[in-house]
N, CA, C and O atoms as a printed pandas DataFrame, in Angstrom:
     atom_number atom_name residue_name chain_id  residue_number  x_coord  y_coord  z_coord
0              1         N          UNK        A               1    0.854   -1.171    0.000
1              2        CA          UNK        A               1    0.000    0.000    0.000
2              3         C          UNK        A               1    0.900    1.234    0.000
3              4         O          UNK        A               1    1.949    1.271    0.643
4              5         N          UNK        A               2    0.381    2.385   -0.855
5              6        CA          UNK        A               2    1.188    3.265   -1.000
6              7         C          UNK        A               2    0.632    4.346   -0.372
7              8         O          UNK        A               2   -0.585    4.408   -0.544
8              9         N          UNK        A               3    1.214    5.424    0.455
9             10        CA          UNK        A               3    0.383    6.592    1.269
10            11         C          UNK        A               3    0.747    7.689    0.596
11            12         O          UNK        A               3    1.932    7.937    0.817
12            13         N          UNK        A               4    0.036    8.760   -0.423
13            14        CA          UNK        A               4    0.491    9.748   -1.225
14            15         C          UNK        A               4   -0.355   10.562   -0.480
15            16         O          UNK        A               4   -1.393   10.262    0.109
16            17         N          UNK        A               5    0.380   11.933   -0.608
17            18        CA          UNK        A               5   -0.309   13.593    0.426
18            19         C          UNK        A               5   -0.293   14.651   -0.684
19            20         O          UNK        A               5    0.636   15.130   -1.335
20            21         N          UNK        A               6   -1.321   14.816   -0.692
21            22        CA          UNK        A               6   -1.949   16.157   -1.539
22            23         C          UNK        A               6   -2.646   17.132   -1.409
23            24         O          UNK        A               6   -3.746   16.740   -1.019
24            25         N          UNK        A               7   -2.624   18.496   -1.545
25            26        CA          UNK        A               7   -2.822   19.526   -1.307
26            27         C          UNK        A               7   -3.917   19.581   -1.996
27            28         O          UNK        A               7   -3.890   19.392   -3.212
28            29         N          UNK        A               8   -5.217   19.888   -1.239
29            30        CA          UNK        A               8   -6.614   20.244   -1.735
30            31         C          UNK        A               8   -6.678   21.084   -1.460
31            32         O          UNK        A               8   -6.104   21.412   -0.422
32            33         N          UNK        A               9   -7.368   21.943   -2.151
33            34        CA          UNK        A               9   -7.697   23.588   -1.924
34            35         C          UNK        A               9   -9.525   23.754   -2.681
35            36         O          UNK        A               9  -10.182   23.502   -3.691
36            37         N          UNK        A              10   -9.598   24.237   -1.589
37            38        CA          UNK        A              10  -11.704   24.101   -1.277
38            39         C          UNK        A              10  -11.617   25.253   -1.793
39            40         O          UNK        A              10  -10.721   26.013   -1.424
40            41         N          UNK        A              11  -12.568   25.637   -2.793
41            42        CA          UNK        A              11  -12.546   27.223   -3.251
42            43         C          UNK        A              11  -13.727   28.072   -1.428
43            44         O          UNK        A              11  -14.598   27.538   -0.740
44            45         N          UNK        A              12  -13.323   28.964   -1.383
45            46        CA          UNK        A              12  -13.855   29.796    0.142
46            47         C          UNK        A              12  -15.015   30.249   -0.682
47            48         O          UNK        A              12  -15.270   29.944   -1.847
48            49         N          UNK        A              13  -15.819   31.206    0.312
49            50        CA          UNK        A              13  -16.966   31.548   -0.140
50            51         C          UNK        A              13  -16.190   33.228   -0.457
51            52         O          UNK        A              13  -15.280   33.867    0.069
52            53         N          UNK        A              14  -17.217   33.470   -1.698
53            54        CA          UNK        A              14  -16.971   34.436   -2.550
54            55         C          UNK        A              14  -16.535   36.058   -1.388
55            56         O          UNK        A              14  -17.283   36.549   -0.543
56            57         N          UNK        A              15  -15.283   36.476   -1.725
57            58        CA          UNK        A              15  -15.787   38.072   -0.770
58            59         C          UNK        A              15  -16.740   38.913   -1.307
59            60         O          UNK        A              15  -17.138   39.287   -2.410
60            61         N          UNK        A              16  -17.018   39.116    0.154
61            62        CA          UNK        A              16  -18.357   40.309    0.147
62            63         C          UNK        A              16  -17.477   41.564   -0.037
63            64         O          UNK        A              16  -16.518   42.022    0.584
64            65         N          UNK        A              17  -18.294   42.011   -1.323
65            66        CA          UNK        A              17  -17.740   43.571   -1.506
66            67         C          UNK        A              17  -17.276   44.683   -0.411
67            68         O          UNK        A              17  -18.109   44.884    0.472
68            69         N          UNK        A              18  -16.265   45.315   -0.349
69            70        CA          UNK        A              18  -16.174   46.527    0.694
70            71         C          UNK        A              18  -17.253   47.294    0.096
71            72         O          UNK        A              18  -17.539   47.347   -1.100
72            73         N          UNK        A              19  -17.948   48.018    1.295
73            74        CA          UNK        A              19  -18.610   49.332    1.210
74            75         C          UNK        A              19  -17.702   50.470    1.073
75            76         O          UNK        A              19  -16.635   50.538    1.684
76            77         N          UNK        A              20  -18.228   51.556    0.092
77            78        CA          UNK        A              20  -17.531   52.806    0.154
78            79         C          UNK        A              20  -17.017   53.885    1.173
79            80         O          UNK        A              20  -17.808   54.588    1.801
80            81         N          UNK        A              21  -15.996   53.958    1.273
81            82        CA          UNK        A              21  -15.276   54.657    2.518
82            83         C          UNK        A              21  -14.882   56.030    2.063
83            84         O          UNK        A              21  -14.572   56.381    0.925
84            85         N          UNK        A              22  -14.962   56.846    3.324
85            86        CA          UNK        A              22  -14.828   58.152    3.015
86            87         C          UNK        A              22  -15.268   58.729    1.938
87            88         O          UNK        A              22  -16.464   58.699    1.648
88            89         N          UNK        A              23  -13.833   59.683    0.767
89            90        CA          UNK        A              23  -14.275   60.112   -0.328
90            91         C          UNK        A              23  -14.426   59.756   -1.570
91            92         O          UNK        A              23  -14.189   60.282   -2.658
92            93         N          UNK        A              24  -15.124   58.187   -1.003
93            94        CA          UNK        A              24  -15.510   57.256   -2.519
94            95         C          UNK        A              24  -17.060   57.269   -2.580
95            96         O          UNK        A              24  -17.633   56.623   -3.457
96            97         N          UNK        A              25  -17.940   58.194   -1.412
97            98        CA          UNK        A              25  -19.098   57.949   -1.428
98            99         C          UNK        A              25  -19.791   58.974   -2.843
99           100         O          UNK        A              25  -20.854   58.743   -3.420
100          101         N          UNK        A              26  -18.747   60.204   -3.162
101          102        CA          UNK        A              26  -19.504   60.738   -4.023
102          103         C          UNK        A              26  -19.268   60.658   -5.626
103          104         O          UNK        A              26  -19.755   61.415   -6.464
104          105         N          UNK        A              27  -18.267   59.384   -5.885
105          106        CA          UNK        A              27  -18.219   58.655   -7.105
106          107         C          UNK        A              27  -19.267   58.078   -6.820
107          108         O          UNK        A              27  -20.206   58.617   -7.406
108          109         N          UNK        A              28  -19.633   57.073   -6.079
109          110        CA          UNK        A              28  -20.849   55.968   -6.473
110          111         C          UNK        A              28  -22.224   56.580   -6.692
111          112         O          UNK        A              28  -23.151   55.991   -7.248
112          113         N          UNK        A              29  -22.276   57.953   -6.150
113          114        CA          UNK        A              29  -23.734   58.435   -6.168
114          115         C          UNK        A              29  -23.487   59.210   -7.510
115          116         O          UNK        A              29  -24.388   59.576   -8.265
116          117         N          UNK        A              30  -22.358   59.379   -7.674
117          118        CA          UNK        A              30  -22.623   59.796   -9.469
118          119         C          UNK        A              30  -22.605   58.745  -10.409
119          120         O          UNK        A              30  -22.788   58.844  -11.622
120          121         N          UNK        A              31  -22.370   57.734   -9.754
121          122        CA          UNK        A              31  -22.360   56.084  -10.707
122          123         C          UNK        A              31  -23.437   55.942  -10.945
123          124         O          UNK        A              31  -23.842   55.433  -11.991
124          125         N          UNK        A              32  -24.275   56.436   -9.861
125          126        CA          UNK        A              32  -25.608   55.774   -9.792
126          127         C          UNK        A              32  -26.347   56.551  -10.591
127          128         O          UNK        A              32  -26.668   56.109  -11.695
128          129         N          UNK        A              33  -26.898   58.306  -10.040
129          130        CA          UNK        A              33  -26.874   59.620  -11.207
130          131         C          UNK        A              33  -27.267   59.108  -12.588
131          132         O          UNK        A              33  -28.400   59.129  -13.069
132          133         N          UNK        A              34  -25.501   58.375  -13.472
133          134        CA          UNK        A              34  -25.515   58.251  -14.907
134          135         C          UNK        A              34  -26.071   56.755  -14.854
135          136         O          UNK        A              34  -26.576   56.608  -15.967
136          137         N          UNK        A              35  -26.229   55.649  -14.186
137          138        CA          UNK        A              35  -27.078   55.127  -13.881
138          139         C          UNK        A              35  -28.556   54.895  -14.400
139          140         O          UNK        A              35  -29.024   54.210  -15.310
140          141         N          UNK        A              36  -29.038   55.649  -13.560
141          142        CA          UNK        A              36  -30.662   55.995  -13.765
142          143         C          UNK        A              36  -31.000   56.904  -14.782
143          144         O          UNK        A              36  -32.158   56.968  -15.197
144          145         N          UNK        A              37  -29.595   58.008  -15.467
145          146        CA          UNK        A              37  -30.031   58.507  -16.010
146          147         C          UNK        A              37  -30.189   57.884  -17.864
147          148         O          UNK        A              37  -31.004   58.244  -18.713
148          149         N          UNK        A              38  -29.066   56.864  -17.972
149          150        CA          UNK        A              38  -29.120   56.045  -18.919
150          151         C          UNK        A              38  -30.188   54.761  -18.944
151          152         O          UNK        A              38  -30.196   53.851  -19.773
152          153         N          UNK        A              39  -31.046   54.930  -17.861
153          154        CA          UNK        A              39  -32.253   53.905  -18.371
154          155         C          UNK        A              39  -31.361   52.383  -17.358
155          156         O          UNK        A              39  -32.132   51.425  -17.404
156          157         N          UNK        A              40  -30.202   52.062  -16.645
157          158        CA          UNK        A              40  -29.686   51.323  -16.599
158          159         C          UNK        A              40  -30.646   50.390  -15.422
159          160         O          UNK        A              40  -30.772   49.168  -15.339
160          161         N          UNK        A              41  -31.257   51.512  -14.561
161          162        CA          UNK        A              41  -31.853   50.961  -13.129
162          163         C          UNK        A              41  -33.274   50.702  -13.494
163          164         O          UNK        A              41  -33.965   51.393  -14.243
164          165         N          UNK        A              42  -33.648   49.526  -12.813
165          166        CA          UNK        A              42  -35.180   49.264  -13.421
166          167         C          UNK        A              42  -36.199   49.959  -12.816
167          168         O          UNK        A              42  -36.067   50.208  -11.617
168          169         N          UNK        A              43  -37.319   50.372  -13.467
169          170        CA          UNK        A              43  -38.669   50.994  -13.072
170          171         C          UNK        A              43  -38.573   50.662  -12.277
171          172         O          UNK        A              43  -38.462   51.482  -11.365
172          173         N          UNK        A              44  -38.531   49.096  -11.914
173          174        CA          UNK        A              44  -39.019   48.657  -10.205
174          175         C          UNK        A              44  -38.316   48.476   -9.473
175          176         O          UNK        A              44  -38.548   47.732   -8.520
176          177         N          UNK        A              45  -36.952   49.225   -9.693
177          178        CA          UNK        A              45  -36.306   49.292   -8.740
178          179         C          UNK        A              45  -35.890   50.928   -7.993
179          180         O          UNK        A              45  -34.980   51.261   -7.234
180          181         N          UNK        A              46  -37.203   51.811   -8.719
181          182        CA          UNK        A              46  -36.633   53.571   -8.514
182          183         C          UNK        A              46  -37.325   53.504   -7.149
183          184         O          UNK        A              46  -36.769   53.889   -6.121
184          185         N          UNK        A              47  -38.338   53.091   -7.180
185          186        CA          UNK        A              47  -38.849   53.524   -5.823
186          187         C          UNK        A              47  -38.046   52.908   -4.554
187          188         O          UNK        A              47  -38.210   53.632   -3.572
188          189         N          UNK        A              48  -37.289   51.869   -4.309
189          190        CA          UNK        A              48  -36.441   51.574   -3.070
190          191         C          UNK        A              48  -35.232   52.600   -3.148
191          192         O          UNK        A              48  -34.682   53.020   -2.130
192          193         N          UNK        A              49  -34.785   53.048   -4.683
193          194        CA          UNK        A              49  -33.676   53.769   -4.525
194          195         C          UNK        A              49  -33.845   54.842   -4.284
195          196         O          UNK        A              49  -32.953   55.280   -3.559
196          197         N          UNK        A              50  -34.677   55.629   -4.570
197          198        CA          UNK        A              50  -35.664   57.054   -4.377
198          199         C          UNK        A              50  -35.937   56.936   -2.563
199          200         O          UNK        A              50  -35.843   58.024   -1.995
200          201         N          UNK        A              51  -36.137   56.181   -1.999
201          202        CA          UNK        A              51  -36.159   55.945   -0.080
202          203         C          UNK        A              51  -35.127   56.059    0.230
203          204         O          UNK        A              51  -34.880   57.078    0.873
204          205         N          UNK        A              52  -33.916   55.036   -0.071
205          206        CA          UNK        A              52  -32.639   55.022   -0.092
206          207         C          UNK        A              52  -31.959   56.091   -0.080
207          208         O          UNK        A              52  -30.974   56.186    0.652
208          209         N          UNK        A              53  -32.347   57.066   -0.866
209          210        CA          UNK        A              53  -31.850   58.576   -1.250
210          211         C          UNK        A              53  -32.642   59.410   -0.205
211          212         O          UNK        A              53  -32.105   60.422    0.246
212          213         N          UNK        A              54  -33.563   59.145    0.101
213          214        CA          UNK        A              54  -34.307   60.053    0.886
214          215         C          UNK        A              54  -33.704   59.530    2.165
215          216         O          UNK        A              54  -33.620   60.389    3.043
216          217         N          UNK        A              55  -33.359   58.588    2.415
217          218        CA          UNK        A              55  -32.542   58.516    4.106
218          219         C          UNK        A              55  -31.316   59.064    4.286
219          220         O          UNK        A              55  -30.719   59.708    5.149
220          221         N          UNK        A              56  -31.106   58.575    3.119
221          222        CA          UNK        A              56  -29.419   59.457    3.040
222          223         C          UNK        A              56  -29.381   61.045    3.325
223          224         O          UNK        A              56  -28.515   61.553    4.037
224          225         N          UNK        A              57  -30.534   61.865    2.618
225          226        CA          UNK        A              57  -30.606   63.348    2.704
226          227         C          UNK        A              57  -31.065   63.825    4.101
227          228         O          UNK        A              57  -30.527   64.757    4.699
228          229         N          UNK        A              58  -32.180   63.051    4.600
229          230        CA          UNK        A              58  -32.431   63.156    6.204
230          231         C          UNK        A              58  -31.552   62.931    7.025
231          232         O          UNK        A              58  -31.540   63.506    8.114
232          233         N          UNK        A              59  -30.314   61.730    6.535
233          234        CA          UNK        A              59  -29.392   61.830    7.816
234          235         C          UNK        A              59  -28.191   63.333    7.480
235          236         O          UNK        A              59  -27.592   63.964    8.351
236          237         N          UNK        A              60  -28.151   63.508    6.371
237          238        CA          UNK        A              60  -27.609   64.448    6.168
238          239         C          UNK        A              60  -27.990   65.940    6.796
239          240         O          UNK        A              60  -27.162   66.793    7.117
240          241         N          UNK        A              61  -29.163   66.035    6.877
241          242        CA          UNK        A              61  -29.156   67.238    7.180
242          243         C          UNK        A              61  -29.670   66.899    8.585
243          244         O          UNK        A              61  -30.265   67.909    8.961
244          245         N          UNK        A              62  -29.746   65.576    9.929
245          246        CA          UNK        A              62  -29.487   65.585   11.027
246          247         C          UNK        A              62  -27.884   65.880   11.507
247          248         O          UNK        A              62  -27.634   66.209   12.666
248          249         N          UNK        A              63  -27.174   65.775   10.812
249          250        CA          UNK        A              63  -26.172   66.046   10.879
250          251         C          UNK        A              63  -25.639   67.293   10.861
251          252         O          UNK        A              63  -25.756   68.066    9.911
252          253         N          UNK        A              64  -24.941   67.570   12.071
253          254        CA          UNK        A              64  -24.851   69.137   12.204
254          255         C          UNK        A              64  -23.197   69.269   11.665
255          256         O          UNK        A              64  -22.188   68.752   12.145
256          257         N          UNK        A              65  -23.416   70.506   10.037
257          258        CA          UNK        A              65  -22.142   70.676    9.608
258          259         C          UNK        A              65  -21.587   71.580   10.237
259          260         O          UNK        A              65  -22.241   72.508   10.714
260          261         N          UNK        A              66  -20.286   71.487   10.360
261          262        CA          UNK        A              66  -19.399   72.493   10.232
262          263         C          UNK        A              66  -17.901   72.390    9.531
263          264         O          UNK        A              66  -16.925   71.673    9.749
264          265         N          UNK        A              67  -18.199   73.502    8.537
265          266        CA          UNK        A              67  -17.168   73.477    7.297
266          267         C          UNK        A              67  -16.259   74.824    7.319
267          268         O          UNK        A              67  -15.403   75.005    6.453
C-alpha cells in the first residue's frame, strides 16, 4: 500500500464587496446619477432607490455641519 499527500484547496466563499469609505461615497452616487439617467436601473427598482436617497438626505441634514 502506497500513502500519497496532496494539497486540496476548497474554493472559500466568494468576498463580500467593501462598502464605500470616506471620499468614494460621491463617485458611487454619481455612478448611480448616470445610472438611472441612462435607463440602466429598473422601473421597479426607482422607488427603493428614491427611499434610499431620501434617508441618506435626512441623515444628512441631522447632521450638524461644520465646514
Amino acid at each position: 500500500m502506497e500513502v500519497v499527500e496532496r494539497v486540496v484547496v476548497t474554493p472559500g466563499s466568494p468576498a463580500q464587496p467593501r462598502a464605500p469609505r470616506h471620499d468614494e461615497w460621491a463617485g458611487v452616487l454619481r455612478d448611480l446619477t448616470r445610472q438611472i439617467d441612462r435607463g440602466l436601473v429598473y422601473d421597479r427598482e426607482l422607488l427603493t432607490v428614491a427611499r434610499a436617497v431620501d434617508e441618506v438626505i435626512a441623515a444628512l441634514h441631522r447632521r450638524p455641519y461644520r465646514g
